[in-house]
DRENDRENNU-65207 format. One record per residue (C-alpha): residue number from 1; x, y, z. Coordinates in Angstrom, 2 decimals. Example, Ala and Ser with C-alpha at 12.3 -4.5 7.8 and 13.67 -1.06 7.14 Angstrom:
<pts>
<pt mido="1" px="12.30" py="-4.50" pz="7.80"/>
<pt mido="2" px="13.67" py="-1.06" pz="7.14"/>
</pts>
This chain:
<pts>
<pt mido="1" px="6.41" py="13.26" pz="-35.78"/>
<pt mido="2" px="8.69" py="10.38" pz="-36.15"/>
<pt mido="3" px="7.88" py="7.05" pz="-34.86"/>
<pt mido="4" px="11.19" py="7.03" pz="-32.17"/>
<pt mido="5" px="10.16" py="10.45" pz="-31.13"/>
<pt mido="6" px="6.76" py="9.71" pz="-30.38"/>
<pt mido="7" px="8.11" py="6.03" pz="-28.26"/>
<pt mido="8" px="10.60" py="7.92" pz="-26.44"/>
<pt mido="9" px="8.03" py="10.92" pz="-25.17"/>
<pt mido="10" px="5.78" py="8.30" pz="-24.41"/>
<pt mido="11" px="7.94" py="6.59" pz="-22.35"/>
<pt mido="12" px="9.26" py="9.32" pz="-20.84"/>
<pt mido="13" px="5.73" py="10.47" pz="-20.07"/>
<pt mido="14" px="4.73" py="6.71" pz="-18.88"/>
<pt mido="15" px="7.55" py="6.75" pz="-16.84"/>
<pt mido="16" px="6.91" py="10.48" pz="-15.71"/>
<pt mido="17" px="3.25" py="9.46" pz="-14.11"/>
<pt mido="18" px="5.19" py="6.18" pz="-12.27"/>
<pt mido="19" px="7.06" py="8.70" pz="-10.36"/>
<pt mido="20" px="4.17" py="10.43" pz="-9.27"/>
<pt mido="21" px="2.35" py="8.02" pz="-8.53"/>
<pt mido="22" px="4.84" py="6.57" pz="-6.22"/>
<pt mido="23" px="5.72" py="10.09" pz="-4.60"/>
<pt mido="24" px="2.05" py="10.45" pz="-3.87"/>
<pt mido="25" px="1.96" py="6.87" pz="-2.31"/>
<pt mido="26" px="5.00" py="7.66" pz="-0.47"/>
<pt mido="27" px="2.70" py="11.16" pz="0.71"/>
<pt mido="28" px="-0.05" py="8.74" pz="1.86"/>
<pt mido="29" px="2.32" py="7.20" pz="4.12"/>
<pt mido="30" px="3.89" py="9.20" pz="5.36"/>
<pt mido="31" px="0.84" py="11.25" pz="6.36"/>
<pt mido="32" px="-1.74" py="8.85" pz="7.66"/>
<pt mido="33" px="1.53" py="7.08" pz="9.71"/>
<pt mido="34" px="1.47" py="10.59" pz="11.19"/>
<pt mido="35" px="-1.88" py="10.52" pz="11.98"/>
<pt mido="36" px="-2.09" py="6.56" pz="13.36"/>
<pt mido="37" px="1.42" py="5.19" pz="13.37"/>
<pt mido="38" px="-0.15" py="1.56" pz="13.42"/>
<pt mido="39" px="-0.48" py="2.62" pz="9.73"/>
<pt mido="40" px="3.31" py="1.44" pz="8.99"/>
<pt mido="41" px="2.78" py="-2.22" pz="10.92"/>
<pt mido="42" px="3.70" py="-4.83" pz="8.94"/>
<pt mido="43" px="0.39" py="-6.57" pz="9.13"/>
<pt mido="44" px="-1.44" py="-3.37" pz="8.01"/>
<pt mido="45" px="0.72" py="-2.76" pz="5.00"/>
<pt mido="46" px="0.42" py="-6.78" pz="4.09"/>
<pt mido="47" px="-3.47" py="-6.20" pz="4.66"/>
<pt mido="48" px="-3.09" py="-3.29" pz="2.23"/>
<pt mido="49" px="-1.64" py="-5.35" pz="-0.79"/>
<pt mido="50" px="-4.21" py="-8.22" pz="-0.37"/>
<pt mido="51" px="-6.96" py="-6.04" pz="-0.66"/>
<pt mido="52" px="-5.49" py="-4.01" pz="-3.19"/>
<pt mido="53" px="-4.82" py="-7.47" pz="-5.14"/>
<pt mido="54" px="-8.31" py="-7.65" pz="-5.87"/>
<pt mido="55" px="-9.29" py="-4.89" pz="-7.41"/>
<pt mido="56" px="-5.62" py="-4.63" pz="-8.52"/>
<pt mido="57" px="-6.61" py="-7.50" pz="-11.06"/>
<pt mido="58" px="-9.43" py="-6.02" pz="-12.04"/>
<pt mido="59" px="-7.82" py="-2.90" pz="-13.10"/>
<pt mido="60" px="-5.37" py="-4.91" pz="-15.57"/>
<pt mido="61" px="-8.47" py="-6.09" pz="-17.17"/>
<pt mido="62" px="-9.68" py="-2.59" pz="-17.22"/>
<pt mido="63" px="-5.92" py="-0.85" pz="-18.51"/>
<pt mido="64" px="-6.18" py="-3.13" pz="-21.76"/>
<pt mido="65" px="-9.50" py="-2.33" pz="-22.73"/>
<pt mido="66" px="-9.29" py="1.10" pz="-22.23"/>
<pt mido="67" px="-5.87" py="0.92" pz="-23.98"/>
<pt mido="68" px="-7.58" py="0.66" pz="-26.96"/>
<pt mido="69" px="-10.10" py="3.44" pz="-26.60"/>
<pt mido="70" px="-13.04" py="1.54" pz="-25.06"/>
<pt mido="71" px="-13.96" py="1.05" pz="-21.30"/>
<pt mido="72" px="-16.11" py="-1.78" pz="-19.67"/>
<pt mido="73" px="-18.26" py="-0.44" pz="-16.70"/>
<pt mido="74" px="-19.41" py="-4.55" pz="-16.71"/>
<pt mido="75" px="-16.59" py="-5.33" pz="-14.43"/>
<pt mido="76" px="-18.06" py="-5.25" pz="-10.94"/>
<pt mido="77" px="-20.94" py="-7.47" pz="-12.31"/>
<pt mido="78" px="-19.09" py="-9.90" pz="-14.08"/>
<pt mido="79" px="-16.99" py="-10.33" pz="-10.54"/>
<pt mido="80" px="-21.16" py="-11.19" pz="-9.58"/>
<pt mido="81" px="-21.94" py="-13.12" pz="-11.62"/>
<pt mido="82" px="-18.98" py="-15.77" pz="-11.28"/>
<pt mido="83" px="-18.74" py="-15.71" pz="-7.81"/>
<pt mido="84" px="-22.42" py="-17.14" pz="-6.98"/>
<pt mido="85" px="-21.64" py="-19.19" pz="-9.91"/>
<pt mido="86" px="-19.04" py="-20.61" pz="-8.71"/>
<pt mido="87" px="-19.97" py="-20.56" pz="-5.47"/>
<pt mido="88" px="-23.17" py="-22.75" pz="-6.22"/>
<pt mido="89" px="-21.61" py="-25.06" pz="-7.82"/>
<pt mido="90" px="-18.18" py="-25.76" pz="-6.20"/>
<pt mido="91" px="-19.26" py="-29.03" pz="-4.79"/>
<pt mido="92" px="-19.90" py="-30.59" pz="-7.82"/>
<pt mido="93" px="-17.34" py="-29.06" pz="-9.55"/>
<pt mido="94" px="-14.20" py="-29.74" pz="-7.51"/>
<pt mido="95" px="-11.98" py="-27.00" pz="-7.28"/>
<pt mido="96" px="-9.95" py="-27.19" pz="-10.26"/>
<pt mido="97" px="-13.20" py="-27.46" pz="-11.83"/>
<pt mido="98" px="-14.49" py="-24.71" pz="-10.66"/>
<pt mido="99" px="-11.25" py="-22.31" pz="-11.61"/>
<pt mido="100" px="-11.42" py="-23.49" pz="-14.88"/>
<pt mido="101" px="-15.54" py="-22.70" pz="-15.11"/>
<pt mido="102" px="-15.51" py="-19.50" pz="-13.48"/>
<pt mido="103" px="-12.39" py="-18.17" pz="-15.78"/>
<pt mido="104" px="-14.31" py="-19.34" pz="-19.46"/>
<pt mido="105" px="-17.70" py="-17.66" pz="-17.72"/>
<pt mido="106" px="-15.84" py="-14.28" pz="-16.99"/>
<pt mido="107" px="-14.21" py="-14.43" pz="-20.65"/>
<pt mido="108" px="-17.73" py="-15.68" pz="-22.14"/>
<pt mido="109" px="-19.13" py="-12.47" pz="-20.57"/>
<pt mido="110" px="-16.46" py="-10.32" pz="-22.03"/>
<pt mido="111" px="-16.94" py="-11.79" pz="-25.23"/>
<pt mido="112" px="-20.52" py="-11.03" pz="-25.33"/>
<pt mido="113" px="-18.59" py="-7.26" pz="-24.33"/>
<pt mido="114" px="-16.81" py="-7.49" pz="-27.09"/>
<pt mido="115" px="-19.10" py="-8.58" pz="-29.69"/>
<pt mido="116" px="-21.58" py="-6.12" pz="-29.64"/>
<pt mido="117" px="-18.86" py="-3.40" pz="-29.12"/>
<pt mido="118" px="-16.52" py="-4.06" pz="-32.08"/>
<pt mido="119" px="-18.96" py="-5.91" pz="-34.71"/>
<pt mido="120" px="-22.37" py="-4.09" pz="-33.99"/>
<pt mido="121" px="-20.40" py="-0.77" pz="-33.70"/>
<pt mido="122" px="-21.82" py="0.81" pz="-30.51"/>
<pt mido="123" px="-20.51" py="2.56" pz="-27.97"/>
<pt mido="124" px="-18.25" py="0.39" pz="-25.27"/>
<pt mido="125" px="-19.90" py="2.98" pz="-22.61"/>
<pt mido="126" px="-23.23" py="2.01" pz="-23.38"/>
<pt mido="127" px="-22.50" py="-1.87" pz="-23.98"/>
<pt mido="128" px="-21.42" py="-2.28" pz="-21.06"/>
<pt mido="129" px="-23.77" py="0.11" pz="-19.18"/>
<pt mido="130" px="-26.18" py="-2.16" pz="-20.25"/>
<pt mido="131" px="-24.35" py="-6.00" pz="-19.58"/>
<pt mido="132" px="-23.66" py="-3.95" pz="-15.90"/>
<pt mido="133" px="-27.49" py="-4.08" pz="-15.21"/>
<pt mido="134" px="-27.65" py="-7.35" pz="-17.08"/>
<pt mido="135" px="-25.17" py="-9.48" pz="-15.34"/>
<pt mido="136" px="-26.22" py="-7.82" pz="-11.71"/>
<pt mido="137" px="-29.90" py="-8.86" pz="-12.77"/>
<pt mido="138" px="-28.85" py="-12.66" pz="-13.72"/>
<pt mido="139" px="-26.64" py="-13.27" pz="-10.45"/>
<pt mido="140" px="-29.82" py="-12.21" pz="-8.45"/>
<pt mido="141" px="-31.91" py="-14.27" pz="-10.19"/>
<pt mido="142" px="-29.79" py="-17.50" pz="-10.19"/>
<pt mido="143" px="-29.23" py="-16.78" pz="-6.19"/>
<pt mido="144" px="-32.50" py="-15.54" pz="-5.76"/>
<pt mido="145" px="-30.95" py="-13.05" pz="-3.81"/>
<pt mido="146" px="-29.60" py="-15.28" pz="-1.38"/>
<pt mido="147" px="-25.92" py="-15.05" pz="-0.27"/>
<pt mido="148" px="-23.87" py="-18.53" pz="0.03"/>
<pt mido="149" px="-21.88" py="-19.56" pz="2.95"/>
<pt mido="150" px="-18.99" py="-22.41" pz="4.04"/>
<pt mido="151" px="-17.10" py="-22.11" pz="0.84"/>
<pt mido="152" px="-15.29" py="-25.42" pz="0.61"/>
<pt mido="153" px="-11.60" py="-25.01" pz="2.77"/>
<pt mido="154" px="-9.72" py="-26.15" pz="0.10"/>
<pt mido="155" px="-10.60" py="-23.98" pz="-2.62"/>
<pt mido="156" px="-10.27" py="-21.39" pz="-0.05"/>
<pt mido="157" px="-6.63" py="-22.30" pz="0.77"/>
<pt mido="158" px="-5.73" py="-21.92" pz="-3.07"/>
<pt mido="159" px="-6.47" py="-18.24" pz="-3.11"/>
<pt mido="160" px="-6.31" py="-17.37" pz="0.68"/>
<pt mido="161" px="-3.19" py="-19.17" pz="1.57"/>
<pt mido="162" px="0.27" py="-18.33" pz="1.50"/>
<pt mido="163" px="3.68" py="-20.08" pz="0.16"/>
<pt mido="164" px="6.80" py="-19.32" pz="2.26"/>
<pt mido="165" px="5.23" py="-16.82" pz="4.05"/>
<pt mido="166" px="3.83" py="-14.86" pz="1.47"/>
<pt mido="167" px="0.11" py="-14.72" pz="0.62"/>
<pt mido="168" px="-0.84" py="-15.80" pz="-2.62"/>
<pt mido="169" px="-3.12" py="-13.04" pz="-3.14"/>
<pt mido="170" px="0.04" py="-11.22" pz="-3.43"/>
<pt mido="171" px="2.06" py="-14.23" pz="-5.40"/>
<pt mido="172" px="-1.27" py="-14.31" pz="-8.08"/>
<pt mido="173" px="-1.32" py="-10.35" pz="-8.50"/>
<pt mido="174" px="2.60" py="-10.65" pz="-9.24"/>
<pt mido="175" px="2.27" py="-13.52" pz="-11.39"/>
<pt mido="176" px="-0.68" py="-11.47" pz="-13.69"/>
<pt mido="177" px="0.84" py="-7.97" pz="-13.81"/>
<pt mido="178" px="4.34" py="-9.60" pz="-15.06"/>
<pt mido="179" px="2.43" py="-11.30" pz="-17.40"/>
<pt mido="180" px="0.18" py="-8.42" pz="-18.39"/>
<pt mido="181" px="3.35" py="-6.50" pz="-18.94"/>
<pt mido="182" px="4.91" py="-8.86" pz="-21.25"/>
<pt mido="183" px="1.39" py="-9.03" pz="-23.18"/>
<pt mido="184" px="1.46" py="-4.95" pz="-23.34"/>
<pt mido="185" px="4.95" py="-4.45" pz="-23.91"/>
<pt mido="186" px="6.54" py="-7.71" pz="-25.53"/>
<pt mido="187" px="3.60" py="-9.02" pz="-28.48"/>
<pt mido="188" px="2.34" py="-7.97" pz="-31.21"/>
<pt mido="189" px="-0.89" py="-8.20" pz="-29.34"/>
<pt mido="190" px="0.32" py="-5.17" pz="-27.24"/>
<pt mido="191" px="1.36" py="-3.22" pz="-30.43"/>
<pt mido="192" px="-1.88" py="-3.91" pz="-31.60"/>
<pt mido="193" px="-4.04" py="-3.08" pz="-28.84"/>
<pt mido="194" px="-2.48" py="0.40" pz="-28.57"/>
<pt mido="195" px="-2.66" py="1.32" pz="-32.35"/>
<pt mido="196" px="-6.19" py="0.62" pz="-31.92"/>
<pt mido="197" px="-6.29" py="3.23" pz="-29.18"/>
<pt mido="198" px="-3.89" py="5.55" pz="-30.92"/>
<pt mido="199" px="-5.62" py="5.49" pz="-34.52"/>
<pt mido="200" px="-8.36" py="2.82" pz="-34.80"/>
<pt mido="201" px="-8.22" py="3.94" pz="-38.62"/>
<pt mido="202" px="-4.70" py="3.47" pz="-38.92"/>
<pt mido="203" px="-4.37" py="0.71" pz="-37.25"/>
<pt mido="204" px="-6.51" py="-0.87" pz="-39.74"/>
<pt mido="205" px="-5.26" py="0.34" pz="-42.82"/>
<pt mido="206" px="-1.70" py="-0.98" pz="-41.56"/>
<pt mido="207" px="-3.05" py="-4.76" pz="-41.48"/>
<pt mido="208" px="-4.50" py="-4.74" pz="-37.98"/>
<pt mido="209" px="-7.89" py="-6.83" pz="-37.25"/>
<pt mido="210" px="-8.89" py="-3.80" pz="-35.21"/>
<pt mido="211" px="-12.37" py="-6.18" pz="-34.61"/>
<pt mido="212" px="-11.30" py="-9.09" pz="-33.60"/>
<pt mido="213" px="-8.26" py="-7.61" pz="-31.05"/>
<pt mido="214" px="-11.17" py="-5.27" pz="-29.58"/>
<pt mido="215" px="-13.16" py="-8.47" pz="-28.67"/>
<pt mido="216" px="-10.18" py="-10.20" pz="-27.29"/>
<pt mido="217" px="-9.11" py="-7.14" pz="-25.28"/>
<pt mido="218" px="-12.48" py="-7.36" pz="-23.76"/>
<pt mido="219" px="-12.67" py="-11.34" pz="-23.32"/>
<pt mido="220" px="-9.18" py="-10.80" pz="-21.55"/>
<pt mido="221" px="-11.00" py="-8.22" pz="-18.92"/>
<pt mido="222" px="-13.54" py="-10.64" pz="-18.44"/>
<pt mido="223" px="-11.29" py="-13.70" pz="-17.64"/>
<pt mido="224" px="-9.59" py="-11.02" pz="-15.63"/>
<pt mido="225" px="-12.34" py="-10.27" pz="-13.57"/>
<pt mido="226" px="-13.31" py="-14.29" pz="-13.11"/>
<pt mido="227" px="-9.75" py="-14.27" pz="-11.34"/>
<pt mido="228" px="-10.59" py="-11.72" pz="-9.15"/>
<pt mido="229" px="-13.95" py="-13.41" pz="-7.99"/>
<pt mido="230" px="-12.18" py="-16.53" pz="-7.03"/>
<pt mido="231" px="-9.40" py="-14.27" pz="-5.51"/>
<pt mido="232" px="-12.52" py="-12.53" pz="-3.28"/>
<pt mido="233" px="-14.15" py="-15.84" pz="-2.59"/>
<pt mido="234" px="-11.44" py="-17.61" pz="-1.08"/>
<pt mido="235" px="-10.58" py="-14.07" pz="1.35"/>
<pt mido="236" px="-14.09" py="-14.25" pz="2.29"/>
<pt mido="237" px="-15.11" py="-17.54" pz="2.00"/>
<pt mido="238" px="-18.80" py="-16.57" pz="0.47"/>
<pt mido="239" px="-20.38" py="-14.96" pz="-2.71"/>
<pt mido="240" px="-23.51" py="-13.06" pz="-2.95"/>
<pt mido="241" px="-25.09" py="-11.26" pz="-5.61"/>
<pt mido="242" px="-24.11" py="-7.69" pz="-4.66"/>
<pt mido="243" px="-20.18" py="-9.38" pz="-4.73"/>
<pt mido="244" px="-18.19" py="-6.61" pz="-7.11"/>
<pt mido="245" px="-20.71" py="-3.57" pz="-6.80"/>
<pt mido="246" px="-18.46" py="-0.64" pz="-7.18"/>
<pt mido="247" px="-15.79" py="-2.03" pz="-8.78"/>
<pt mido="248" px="-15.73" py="-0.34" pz="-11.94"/>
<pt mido="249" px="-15.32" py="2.90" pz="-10.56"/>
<pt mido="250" px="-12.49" py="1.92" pz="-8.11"/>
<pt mido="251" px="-10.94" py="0.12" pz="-11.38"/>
<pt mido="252" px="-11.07" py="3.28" pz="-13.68"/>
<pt mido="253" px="-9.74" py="5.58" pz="-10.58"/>
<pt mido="254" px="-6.34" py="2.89" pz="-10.50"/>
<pt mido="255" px="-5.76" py="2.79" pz="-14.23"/>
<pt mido="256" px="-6.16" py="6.55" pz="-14.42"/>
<pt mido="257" px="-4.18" py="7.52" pz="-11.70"/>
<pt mido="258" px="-1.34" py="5.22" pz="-13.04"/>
<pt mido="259" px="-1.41" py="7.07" pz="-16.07"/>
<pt mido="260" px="-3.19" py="5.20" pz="-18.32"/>
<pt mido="261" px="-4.96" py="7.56" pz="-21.26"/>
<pt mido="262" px="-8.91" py="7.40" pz="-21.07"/>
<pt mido="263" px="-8.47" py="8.25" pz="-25.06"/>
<pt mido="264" px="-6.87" py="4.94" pz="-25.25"/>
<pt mido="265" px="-3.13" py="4.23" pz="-27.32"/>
<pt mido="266" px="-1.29" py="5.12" pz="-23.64"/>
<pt mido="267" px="-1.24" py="2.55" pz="-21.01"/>
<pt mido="268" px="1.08" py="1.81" pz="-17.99"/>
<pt mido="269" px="0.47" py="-1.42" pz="-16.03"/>
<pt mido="270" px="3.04" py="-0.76" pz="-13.95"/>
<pt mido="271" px="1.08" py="2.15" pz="-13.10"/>
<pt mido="272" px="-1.93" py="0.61" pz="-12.35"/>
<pt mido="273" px="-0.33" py="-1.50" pz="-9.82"/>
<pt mido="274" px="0.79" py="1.46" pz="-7.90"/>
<pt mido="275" px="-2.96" py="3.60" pz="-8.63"/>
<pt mido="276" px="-4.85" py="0.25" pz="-7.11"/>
<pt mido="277" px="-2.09" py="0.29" pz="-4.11"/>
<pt mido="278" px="-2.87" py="4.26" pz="-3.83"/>
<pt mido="279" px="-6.34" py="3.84" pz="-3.49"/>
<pt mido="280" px="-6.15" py="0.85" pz="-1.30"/>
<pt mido="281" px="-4.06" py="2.63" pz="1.33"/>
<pt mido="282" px="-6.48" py="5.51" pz="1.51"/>
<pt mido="283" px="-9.06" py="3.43" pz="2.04"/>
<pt mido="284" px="-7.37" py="1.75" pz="4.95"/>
<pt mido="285" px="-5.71" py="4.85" pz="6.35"/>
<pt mido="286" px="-9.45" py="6.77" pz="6.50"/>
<pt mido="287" px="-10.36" py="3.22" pz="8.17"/>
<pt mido="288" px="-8.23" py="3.33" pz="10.49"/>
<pt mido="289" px="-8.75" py="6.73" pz="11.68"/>
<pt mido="290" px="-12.88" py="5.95" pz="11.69"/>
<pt mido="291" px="-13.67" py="8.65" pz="8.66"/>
<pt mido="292" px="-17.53" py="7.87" pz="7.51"/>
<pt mido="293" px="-16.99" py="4.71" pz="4.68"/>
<pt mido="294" px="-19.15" py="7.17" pz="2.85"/>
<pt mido="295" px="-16.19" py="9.65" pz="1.95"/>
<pt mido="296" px="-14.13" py="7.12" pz="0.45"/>
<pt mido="297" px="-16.22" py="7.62" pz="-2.02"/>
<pt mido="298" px="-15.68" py="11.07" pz="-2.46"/>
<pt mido="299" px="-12.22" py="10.63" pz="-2.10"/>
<pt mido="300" px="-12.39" py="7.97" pz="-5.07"/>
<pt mido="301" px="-14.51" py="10.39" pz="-7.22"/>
<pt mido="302" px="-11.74" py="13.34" pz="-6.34"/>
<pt mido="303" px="-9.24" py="11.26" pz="-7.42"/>
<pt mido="304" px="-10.28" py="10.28" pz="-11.04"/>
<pt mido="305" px="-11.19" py="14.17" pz="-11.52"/>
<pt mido="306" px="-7.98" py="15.19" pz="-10.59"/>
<pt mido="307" px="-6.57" py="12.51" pz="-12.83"/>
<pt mido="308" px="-8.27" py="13.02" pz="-15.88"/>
<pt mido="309" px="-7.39" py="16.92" pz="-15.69"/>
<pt mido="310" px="-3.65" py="16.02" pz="-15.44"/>
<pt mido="311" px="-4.38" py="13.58" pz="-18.37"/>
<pt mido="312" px="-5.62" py="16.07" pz="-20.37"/>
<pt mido="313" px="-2.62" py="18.79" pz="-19.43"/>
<pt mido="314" px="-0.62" py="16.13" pz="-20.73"/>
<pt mido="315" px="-2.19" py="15.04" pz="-23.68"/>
<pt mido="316" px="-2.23" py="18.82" pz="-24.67"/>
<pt mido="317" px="1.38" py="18.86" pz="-24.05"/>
<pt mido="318" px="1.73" py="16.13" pz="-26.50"/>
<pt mido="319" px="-0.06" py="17.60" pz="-29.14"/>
<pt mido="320" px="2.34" py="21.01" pz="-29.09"/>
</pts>
């Protein structure tokens, strides 16, 4: 197939699962507004995109490793680990000092990721199965399973605050999906990144360090993830070792609903955005109307199935 064929049905097909992700977003609305029209409120919908921010960031770390074919169930624990880092030593540290830290310790930890993914040759899936147990494990043992309070107000007001009105929770998540986009879409980075995913063999045959842009894909989740710690420790003003438990799943559902491929070489950012947004409001909407917490989970779980099948029925279509 030639090369401009292939871009423009993958655009079209990018730009295919946008649309539906907004319509169903739009369907979320619309519905639970029905149901509790204190849905629609301003402060609600703002209260939305904060939390969404979060795991929003998370999820770009997430799209560009799984762009390439690999996946790093790590994420939730690496979020752990930072935070009571962080958190322990932010008084010593000053706050600048304790940005910088926490961002080299997430992409230290995604390094170690990457490492053992792309030069021992295993499995992402189980690398990171296993640095998900590891990571949780270390942030219990350097808390000793003690949460820490009183976060100091000024590092607080750097991710918690706002700057003509809007929060920068919002203003950071803008700042990294633009940028994220640009990285995807503009560099040879990007390029790269997806050949891996499309044809790992290819990709190397053509001149492509397949190794060393799988490890950076996965040092960029990491540093991703720091981001998202310090974004979660200023909102709450604490850290504890269970911070991030869940995350990875929650992560996966947004860049698979936003039509990222889970066989990697297909990845919308834009579309992750809008999949973390998705989730977010159902979460709040089932909140709101006092649903057991318990079938969010559910909900989550019903959502990546139903995802991955129309992934598939498009990926088939593809293949025709």
């Amino acid at each position: 197939m030639p090369l401009a064929t292939s871009l423009r049905q993958r655009l079209s097909t990018s730009s295919g699962r946008v649309l539906g992700v907004l319509a169903a977003l739009a369907a979320v609305f619309v519905v639970f507004t029905v149901l509790e029209p204190a849905f629609i409120s301003v402060d609600n919908v703002s209260e939305i995109v904060v939390q969404s921010s979060i795991i929003g960031v998370v999820a770009l770390g997430m799209t560009l490793v799984i762009v390439t074919g690999g996946i790093d169930l790590s994420v939730g624990s690496i979020v752990g680990v930072v935070s009571v880092v962080c958190a322990t030593n932010l008084g010593s540290w000053t706050p600048f000092g304790t940005i910088v830290a926490g961002l080299v310790l997430g992409g230290l930890l995604g390094l170690l990721n990457g490492v053992f993914t792309a030069y021992l040759g295993l499995a992402s899936f189980i690398v990171t199965l296993a640095t998900l147990n590891l990571y949780r494990g270390v942030a219990f043992l350097y808390t000793n399973g003690t949460p820490i309070f009183g976060l100091d107000l000024q590092f607080r007001n750097i991710f918690a605050g706002s700057i003509l009105g809007v929060q920068n929770p919002i203003l950071i998540l803008l700042v990294t999906t633009v940028v994220c986009f640009l990285l995807l879409t503009r560099t040879r980075l990007g390029t790269y990144l997806r050949a891996i995913g499309s044809n790992p063999t290819a990709a190397r045959q053509s001149g492509v360090l397949v190794q060393r842009t799988t490890v950076l894909a996965f040092v960029l989740s990491g540093v991703l993830c720091a981001l998202a710690a310090l974004l979660l420790m200023g909102r709450v003003g604490a850290a504890e070792p269970i911070t991030g438990t869940g995350f990875e799943l929650t992560a996966i559902a947004a860049v698979v609903v936003g039509g990222t491929s889970l066989a990697g070489g297909r990845a919308s950012i834009v579309g992750t955005i809008l999949g973390a947004l998705l989730l977010g409001s159902i979460r709040t909407g089932l909140t709101l109307l006092n649903v057991n917490p318990y079938i969010q989970y559910v909900v989550t779980g019903a959502i990546i199935l139903v995802a991955v099948l129309i992934d598939r029925f498009v990926s088939r279509r593809h293949t025709r």
